[in-house]
C-alpha positions as CSV (number, residue, x, y, z in Angstrom):
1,X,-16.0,-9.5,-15.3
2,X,-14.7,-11.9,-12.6
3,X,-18.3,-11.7,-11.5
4,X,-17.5,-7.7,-9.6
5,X,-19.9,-5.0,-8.4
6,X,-18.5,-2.1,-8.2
7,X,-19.4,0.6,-6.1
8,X,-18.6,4.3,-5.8
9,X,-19.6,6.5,-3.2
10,X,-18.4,10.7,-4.0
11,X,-19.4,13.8,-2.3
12,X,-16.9,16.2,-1.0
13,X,-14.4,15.9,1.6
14,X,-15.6,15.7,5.2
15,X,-19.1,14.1,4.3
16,X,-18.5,11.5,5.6
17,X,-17.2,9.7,2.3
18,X,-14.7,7.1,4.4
19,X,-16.9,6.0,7.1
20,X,-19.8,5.1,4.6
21,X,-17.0,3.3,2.8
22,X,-16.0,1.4,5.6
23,X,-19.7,0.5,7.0
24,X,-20.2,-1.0,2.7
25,X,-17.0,-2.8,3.1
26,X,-16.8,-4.3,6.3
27,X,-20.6,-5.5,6.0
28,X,-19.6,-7.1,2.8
29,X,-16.4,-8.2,4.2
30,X,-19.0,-9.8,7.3
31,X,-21.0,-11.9,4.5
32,X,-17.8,-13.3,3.0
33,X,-17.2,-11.1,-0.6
34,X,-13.8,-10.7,-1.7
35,X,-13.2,-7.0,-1.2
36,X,-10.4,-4.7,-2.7
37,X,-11.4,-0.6,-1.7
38,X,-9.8,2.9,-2.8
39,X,-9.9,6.3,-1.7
40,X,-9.7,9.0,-4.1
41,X,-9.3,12.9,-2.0
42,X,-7.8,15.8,-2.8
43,X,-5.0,17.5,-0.4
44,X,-7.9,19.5,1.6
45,X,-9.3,19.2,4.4
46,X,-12.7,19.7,3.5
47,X,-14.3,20.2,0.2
48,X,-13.0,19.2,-3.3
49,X,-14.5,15.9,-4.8
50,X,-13.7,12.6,-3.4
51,X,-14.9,9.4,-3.3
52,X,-14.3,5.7,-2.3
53,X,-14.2,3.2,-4.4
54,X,-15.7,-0.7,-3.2
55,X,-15.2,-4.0,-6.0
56,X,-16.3,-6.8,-4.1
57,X,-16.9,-10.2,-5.5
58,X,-17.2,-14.1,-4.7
59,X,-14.4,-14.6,-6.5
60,X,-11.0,-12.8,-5.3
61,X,-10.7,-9.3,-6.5
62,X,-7.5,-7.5,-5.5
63,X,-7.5,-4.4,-7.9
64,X,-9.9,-1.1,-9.7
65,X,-12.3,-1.4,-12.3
66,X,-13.2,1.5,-14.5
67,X,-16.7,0.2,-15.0
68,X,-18.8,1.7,-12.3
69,X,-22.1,-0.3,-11.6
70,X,-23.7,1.7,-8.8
71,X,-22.6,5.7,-7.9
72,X,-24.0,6.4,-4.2
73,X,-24.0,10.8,-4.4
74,X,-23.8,12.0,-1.3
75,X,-24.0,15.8,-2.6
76,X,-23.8,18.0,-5.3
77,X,-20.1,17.0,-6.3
78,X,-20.8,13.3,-6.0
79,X,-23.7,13.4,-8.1
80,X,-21.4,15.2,-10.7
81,X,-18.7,12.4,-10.1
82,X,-21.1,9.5,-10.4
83,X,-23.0,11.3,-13.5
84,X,-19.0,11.2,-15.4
85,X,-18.2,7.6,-14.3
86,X,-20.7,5.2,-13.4
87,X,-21.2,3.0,-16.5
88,X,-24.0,3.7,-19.5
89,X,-27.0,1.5,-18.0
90,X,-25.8,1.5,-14.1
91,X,-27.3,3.3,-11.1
92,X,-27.2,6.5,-9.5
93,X,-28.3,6.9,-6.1
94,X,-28.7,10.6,-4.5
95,X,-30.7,12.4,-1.9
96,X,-29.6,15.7,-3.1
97,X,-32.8,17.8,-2.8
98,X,-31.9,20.8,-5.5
99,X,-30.2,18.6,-8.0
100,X,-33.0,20.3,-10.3
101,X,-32.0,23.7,-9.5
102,X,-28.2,23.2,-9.4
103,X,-27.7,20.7,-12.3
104,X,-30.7,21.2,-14.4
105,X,-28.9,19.2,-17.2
106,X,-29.3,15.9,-15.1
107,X,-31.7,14.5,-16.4
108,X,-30.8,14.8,-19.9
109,X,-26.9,13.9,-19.4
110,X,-28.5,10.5,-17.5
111,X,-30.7,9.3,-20.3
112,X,-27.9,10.0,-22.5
113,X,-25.7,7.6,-20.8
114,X,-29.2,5.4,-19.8
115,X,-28.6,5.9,-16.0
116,X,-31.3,4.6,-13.6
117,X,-31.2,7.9,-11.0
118,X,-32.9,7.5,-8.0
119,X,-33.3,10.6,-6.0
120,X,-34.3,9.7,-2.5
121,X,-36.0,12.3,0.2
122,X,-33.5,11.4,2.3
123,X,-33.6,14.3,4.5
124,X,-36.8,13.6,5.4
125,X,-36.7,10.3,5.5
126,X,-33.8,11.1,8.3
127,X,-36.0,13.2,10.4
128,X,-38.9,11.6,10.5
129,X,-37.3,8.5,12.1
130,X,-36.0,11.2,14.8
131,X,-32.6,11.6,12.9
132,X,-31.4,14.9,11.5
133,X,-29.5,16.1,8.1
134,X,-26.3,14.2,9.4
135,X,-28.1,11.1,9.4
136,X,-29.1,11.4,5.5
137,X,-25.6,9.3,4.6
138,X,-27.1,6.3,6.8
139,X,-30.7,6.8,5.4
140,X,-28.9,5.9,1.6
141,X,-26.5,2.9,2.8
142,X,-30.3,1.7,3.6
143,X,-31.3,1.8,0.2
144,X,-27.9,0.8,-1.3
145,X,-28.8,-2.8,0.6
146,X,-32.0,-2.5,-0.5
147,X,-30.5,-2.0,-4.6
148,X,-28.3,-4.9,-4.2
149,X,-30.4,-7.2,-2.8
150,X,-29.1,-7.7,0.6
151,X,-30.6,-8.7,4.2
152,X,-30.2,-5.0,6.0
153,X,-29.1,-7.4,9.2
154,X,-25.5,-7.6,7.8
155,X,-25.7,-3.7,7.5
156,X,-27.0,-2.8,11.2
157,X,-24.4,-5.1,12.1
158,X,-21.3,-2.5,11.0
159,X,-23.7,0.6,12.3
160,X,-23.8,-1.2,15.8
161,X,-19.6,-1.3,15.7
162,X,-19.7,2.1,14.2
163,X,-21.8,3.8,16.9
164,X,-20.4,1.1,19.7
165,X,-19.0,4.3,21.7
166,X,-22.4,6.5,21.0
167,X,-25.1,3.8,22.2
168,X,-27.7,6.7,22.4
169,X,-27.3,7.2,18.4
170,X,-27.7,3.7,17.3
171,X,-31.4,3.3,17.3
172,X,-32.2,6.4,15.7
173,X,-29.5,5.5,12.8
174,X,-31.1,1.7,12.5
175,X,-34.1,3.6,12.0
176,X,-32.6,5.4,9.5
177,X,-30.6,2.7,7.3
178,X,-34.7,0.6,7.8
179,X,-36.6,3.9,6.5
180,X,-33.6,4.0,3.2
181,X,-33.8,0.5,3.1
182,X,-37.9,0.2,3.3
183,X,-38.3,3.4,0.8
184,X,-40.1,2.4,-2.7
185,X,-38.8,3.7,-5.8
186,X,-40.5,4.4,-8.7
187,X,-37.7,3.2,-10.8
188,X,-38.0,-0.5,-10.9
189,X,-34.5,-2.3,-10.2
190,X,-33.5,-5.6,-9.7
191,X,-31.8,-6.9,-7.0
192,X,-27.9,-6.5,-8.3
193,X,-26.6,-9.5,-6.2
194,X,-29.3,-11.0,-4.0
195,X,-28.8,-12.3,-0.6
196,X,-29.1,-16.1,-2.3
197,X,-25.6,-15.4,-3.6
198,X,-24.6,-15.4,0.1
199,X,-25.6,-19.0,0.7
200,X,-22.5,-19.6,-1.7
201,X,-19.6,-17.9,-0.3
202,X,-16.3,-18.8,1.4
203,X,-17.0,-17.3,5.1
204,X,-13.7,-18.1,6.5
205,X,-12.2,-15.8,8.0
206,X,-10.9,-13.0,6.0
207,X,-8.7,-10.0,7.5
208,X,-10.0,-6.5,6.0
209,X,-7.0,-4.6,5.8
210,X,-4.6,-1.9,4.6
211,X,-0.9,-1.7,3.7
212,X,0.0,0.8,6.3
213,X,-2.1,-1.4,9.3
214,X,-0.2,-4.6,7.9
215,X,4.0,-2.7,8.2
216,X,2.8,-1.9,12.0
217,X,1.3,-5.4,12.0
218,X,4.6,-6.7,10.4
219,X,7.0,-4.4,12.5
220,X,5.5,-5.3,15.8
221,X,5.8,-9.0,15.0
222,X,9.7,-8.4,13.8
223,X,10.4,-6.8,17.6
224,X,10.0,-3.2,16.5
225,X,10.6,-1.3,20.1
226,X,10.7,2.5,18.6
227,X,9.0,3.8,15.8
228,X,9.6,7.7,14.4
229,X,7.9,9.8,11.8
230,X,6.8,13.2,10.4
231,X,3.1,13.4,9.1
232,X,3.6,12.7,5.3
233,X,0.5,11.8,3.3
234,X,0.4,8.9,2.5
235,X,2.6,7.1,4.8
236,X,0.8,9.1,8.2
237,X,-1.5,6.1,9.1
238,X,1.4,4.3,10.3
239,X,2.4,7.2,12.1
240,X,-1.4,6.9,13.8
241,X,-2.1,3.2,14.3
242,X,1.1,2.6,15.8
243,X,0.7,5.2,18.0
244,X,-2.6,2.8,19.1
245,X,-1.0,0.2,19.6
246,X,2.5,1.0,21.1
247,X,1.5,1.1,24.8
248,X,0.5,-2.8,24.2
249,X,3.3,-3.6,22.7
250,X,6.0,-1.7,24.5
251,X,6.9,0.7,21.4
252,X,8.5,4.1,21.9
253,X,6.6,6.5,19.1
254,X,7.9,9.7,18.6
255,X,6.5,12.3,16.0
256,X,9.3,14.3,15.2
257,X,9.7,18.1,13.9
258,X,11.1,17.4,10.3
259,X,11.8,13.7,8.3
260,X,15.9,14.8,9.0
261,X,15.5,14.3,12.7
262,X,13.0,11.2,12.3
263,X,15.9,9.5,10.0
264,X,18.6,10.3,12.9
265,X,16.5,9.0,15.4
266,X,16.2,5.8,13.7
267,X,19.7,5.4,13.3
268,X,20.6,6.6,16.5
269,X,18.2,3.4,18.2
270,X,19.5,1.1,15.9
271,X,22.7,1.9,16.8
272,X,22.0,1.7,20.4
273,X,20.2,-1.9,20.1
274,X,17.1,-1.1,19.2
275,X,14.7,-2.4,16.5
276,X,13.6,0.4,15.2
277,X,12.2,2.1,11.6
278,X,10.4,5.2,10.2
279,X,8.2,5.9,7.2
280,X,7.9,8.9,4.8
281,X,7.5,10.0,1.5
282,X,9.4,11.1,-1.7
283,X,9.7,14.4,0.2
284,X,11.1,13.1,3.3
285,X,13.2,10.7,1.4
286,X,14.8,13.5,0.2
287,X,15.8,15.0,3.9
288,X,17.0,11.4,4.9
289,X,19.2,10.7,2.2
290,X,22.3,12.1,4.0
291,X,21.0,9.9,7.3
292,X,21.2,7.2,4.4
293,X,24.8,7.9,3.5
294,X,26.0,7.7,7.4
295,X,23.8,4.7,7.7
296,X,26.5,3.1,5.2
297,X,29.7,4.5,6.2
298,X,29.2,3.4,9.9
299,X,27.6,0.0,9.1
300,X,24.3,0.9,11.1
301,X,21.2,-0.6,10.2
302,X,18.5,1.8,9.0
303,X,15.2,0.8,7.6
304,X,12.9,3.7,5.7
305,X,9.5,2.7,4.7
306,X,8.4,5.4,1.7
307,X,4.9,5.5,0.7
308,X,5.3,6.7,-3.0
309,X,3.2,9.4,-4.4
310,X,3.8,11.5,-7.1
311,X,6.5,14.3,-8.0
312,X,8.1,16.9,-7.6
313,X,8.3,18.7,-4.8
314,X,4.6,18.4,-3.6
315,X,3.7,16.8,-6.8
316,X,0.2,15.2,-5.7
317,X,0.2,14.2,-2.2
318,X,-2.9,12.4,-1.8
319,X,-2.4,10.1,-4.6
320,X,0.0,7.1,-6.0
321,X,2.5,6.3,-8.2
322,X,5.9,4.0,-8.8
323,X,8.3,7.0,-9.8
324,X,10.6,6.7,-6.1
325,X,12.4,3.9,-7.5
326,X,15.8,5.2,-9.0
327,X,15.9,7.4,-5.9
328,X,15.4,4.3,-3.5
329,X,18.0,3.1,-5.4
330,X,20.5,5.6,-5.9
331,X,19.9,8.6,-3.3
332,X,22.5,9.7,-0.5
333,X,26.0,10.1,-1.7
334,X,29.0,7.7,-2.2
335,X,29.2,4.0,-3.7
336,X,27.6,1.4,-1.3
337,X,25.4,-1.5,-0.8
338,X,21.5,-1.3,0.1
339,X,18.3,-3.1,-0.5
340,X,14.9,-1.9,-1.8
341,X,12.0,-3.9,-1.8
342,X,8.5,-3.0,-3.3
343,X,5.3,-3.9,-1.3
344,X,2.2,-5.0,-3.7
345,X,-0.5,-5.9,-1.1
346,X,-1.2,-6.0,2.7
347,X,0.6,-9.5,2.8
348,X,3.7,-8.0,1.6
349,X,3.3,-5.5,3.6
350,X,3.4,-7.5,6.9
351,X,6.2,-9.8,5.1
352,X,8.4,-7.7,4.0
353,X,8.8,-5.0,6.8
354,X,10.6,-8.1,8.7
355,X,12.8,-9.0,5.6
356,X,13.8,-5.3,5.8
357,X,14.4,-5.0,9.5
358,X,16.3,-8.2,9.1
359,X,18.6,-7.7,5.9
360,X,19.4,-4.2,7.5
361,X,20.7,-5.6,10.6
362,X,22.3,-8.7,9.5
363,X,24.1,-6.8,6.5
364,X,24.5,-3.5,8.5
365,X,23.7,-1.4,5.5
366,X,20.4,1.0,4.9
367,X,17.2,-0.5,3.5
368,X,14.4,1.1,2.0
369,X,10.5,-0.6,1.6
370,X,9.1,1.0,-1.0
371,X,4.8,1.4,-1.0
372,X,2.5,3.2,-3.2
373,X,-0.2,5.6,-1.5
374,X,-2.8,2.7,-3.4
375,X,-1.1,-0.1,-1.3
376,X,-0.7,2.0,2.1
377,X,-4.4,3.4,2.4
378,X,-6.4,0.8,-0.1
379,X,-8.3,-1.8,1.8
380,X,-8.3,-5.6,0.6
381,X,-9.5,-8.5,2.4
382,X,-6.8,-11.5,3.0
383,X,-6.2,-14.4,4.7
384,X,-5.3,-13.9,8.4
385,X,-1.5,-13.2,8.5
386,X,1.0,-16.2,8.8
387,X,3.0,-15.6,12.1
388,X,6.5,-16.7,13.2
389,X,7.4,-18.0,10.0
390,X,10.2,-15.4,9.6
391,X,13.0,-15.8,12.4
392,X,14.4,-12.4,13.7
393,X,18.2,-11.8,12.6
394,X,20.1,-9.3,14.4
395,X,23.2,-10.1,13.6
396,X,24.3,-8.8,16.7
397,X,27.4,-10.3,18.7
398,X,26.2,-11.5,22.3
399,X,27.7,-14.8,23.5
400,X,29.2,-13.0,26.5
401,X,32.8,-15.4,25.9
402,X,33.0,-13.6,22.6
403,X,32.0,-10.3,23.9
404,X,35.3,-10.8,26.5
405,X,37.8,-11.2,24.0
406,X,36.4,-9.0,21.2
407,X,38.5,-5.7,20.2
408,X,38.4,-2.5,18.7
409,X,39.7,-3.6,15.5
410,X,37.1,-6.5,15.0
411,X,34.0,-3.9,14.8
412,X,35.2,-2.7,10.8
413,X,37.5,-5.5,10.3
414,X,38.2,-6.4,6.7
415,X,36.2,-9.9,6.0
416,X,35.8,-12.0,2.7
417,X,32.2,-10.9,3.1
418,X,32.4,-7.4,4.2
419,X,30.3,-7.7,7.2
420,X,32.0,-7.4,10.5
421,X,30.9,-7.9,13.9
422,X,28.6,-5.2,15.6
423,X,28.4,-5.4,19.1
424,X,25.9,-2.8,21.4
425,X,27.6,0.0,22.7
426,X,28.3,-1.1,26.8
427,X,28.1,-4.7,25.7
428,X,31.5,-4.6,26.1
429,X,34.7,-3.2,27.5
430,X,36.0,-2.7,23.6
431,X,34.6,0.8,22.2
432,X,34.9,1.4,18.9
433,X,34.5,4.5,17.2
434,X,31.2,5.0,14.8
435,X,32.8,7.4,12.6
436,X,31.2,9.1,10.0
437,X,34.6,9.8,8.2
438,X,36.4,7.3,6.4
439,X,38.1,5.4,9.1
440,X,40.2,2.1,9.9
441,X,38.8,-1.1,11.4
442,X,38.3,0.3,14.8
443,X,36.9,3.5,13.8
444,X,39.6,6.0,14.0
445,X,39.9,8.1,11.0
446,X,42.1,7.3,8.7
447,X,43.0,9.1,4.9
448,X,45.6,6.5,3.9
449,X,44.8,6.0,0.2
450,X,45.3,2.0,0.1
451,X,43.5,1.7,3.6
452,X,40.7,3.7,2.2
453,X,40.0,1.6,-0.9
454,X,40.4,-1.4,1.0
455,X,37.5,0.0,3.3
456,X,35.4,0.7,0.5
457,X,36.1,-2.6,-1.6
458,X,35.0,-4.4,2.1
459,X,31.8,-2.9,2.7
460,X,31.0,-3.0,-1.1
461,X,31.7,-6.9,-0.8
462,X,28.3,-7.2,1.1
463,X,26.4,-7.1,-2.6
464,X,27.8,-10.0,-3.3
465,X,26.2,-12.1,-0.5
466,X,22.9,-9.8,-0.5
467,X,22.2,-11.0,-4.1
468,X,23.0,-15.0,-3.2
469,X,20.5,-14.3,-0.2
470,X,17.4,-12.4,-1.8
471,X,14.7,-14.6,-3.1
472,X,14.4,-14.9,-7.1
473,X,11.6,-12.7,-8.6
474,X,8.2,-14.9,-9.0
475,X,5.8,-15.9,-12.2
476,X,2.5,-16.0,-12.3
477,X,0.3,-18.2,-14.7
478,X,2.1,-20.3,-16.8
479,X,5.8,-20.3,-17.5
480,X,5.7,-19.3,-21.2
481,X,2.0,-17.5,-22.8
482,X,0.9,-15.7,-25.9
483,X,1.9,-12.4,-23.6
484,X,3.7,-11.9,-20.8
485,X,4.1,-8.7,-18.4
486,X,6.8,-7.4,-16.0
487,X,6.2,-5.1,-13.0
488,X,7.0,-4.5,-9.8
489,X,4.3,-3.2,-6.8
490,X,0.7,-2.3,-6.4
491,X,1.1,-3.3,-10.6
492,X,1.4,-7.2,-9.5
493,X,-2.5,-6.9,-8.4
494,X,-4.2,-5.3,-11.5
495,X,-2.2,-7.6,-13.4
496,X,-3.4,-10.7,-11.5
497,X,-6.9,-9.8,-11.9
498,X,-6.3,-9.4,-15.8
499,X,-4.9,-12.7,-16.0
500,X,-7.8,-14.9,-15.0
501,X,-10.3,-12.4,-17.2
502,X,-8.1,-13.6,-20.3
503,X,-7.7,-17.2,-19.1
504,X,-11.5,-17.4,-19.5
505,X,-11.4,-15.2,-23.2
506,X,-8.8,-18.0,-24.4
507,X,-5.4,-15.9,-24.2
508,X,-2.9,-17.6,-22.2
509,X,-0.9,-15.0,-20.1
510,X,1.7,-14.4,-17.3
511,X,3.3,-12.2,-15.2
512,X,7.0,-11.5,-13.9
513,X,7.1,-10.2,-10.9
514,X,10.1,-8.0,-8.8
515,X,9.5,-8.0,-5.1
516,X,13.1,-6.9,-4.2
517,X,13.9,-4.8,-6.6
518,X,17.4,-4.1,-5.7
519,X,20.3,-5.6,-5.9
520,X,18.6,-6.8,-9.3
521,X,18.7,-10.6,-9.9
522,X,18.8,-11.0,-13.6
523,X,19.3,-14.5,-14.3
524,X,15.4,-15.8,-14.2
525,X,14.3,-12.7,-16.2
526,X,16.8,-13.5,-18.9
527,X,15.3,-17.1,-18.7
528,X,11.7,-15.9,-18.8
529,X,12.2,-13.5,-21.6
530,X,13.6,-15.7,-24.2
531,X,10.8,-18.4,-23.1
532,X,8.2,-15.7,-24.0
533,X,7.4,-14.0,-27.6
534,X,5.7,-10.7,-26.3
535,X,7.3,-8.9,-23.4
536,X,5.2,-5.7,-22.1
537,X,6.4,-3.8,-19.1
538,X,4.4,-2.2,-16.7
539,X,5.3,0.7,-14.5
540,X,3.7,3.4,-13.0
541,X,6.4,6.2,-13.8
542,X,7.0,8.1,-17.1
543,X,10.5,6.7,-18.0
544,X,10.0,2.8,-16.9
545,X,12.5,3.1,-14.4
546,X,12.6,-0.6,-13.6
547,X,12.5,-1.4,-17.2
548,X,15.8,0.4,-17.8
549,X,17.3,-1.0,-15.0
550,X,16.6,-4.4,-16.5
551,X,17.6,-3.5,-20.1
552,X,20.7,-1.8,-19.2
553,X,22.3,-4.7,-16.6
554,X,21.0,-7.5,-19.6
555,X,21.2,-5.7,-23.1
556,X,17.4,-7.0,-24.1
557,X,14.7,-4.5,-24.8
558,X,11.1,-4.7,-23.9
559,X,8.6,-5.5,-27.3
560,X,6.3,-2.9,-25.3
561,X,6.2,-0.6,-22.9
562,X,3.1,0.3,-20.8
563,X,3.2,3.0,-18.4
564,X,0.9,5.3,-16.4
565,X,2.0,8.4,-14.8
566,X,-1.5,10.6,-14.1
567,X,-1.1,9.6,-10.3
568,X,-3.9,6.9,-10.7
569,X,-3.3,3.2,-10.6
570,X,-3.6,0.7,-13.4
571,X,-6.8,-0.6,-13.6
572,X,-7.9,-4.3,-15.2
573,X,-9.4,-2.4,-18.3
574,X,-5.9,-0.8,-18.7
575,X,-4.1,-4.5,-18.8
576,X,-7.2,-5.7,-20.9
577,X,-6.6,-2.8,-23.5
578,X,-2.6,-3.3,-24.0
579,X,-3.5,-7.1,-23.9
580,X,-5.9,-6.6,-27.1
């Protein structure tokens, strides 16, 4: 299936699970595989099963598979997790010593499924190449090279960058990964890849990369100068790399005592003149709405990056889902214009941050970039970022003539198109007031009935021109198959994969795609579905909240509806099955 390995490596939390992920993928990443990898942890801090997830391939692979072919244990809950999922006939690799004492039904569950299990001595194998039990993770990435046929080079390479600030530990952990690597089973396995394969790949260069990296990639490239959050799983690596980076960059990061006071400060900077944004998720969202709300009513721009994960309240904070949407679209109080756009990958990621930073500005209304915890913390390898080929719009007033003759009245003045011109505050000798009550063009409160409406019918015109300016919604494959999907986020990827598998099995298939998701543009779905015979939606939320939205602005109804709500992403087997 698109010619995949897939690899799992479990154990409990703090073993270690996500640095032995990263050492698998960046050395595969090194010898040019397509790479697409996913954490799976529960909201400890140590203990509970977890594991990574690595499908690499020659081919591009941007999703999960269900079919485990190799299950690295790294304890007694990992070899439990691989013994559930790693497919009838793959392999299970362990160096847990009392697996015989602790699951005594091993070796009868793995010749029920026909698992190869390989128990190494990995502890000793550790120590006597003067390692100690720390070491015994290390010993089995040796092996795992040796299982799929790999040069160990590629390995040592990552465990060299790994150990780059500990130069006293790396020979003793290259003797490690050589004694895993040179150990000699009795279970006779061939080489799941080969290092021939290599010979045959695309080495260009290939960024390794998550969603969360690729908004701080994308918001330092837009001119991002202040950046604020609270800690929210899974948005909180944005919170940490930019924190990395800022001093290079010039960017004020602040980590703020509750998601109210990080939405304030954001607004606050924006209103100052400064390109700022913050991230959360659905339970910060919540706080910020009211932030939201004066974002609108003093045409300030506001940009809110939420990494979805499932709900209520703490719901499941560690893992992903697509159920924010009608709250993205509909939170904070009053009738006004906004923009939500939906992330799928890291090149969206980078992408759209800008769009956001840039629609907020030049609009003056709130926008919100919706992620998924799968998109924000899974790793897939891309082509290096395109650069300056989305010009910053501030939609600020600075020609200094202008900024002379500008007054009060001019800062909410009623236009055709509802935006009006925002100057910085000290720009010029006109103040204006930035009045959370209803007020009159220069800010001063006002209650007049007429003058009210008219204020609200002017910012309200802004929808208007935000639909004529967002791009249309893309298809994928051809433009009319046997089936046909419609999504929005992290499902575009799974989907993609799905297509090619059923290109080869002879079913011609597509894919409509929502990047900004609101205002909806209706006019190319309405095109596409009566093109297409079988219509199948594809949402990771319970009520198919995009799929509503769709049916209720166009009066046509989905043929089927496929949706997934367990706090897991699709995988291709889940397309396959609806497909079938």
């Amino acid at each position: 299936m698109q010619n995949r390995t897939t690899i799992k490596v479990a154990g409990e939390s703090g073993m270690g699970i996500e640095s032995a992920g990263m050492i698998i993928m960046k050395a595969l990443k090194q010898l040019g595989f397509y790479i697409y990898g996913e954490r799976e942890f529960p909201s400890l801090i140590k203990g509970g099963r977890a594991n990574i997830q690595i499908n690499f391939s020659k081919n591009k692979v941007r999703s999960l598979s269900d079919v485990i072919d190799i299950g690295l244990g790294l304890d007694r809950e990992g070899v439990l997790e691989c013994l559930d999922t790693v497919k009838e006939g793959g392999i299970l690799i362990h160096g847990f010593e009392r697996w015989n004492k602790v699951i005594k039904d091993l070796p009868t569950r793995a010749e029920a499924r026909n698992l190869k299990v390989i128990q190494l001595p990995a502890r000793e194998i550790a120590l006597e190449n003067g390692g100690n039990i720390v070491m015994v993770n290390v010993v089995l990435l040796g092996f795992l090279w040796q299982v799929l046929g790999l040069d160990i080079t590629s390995l040592k390479s990552q465990i060299a960058l790994q150990f780059a600030k500990k130069p006293e530990l790396l020979q003793v952990n290259y003797a490690c990964a050589e004694g895993g690597y040179n150990f000699k089973s009795d279970i006779l396995i061939e080489p799941v890849v080969q290092q021939s394969v290599v010979t045959q790949l695309d080495t260009a260069e290939k960024l390794l990369i998550d969603g969360n990296s690729s908004i701080v990639l994308g918001g330092v490239h837009a001119g991002t100068r202040a950046y604020y959050a609270y800690p929210m799983s899974p948005s909180s690596t944005v919170l940490v790399y930019m924190s990395k980076i800022a001093k290079k960059y010039g960017i004020l990061v602040k980590q703020a005592e509750d998601e109210i006071t990080v939405a304030q400060l954001t607004l606050g900077s924006m209103h100052a003149g400064t390109r700022a944004f913050c991230a959360t998720s659905g339970g910060g969202l919540d706080l910020m709405t009211e932030t939201i709300s004066l974002s609108a009513m003093v045409e300030t721009p506001l940009v809110i990056v939420n990494a979805q994960r499932p709900g209520p309240a703490t719901g499941l904070p560690t893992w992903t889902g697509q159920a924010d949407l009608n709250m993205a679209i509909y939170s904070a109080h009053g009738e006004f214009p906004r923009v939500v756009i939906a992330c799928s990958d890291p090149e969206s990621c980078f992408e759209n941050v800008q769009h956001a930073l840039n629609y907020a500005e030049k609009f003056q209304i709130p926008v919100i970039l919706l992620t998924e915890a799968n998109i924000a913390m899974g790793y897939t390898t891309v082509k290096p970022f395109q650069q300056n080929t989305i010009a910053i719009e501030r939609g600020l007033t600075t020609d200094s003539n202008e900024l002379e003759s500008i007054a009060q009245s001019d800062r909410y003045k009623i236009t055709d198109t509802g935006v009006s011109k925002r100057w910085l505050p000290g720009s010029s000798k006109s103040v204006y007031f930035a009045n959370g009550d209803e007020h009159w063009e220069g800010g001063e409160l006002n209650e007049d009935s007429d003058k009210a409406k008219l204020m609200i019918d002017k910012r309200n015109a802004k929808t208007a021109q935000i639909v004529k300016e967002l791009p249309e919604p893309e298809v994928f494959g051809t433009e009319i198959a046997d089936i046909s999907f419609v999504g929005w986020g992290s499902t575009k990827n799974t989907i993609l994969d799905a297509l090619d598998i059923l290109k080869e099995h002879g079913l011609s298939a597509n894919y409509f795609h929502y990047n900004f998701v609101w205002p909806l543009k209706t006019e190319k779905f309405v095109e596409f579905f009566k093109a297409n015979k079988k219509i199948i939606l594809a949402e990771g939320n319970l009520q198919g909240q995009l799929g509503s939205l769709l049916e209720g602005q166009t009066g046509l109804k989905f043929h089927q509806k496929l949706l997934k709500y367990n706090g897991r992403p699709f995988t291709i087997e889940d397309i396959l099955e609806q497909a079938k």
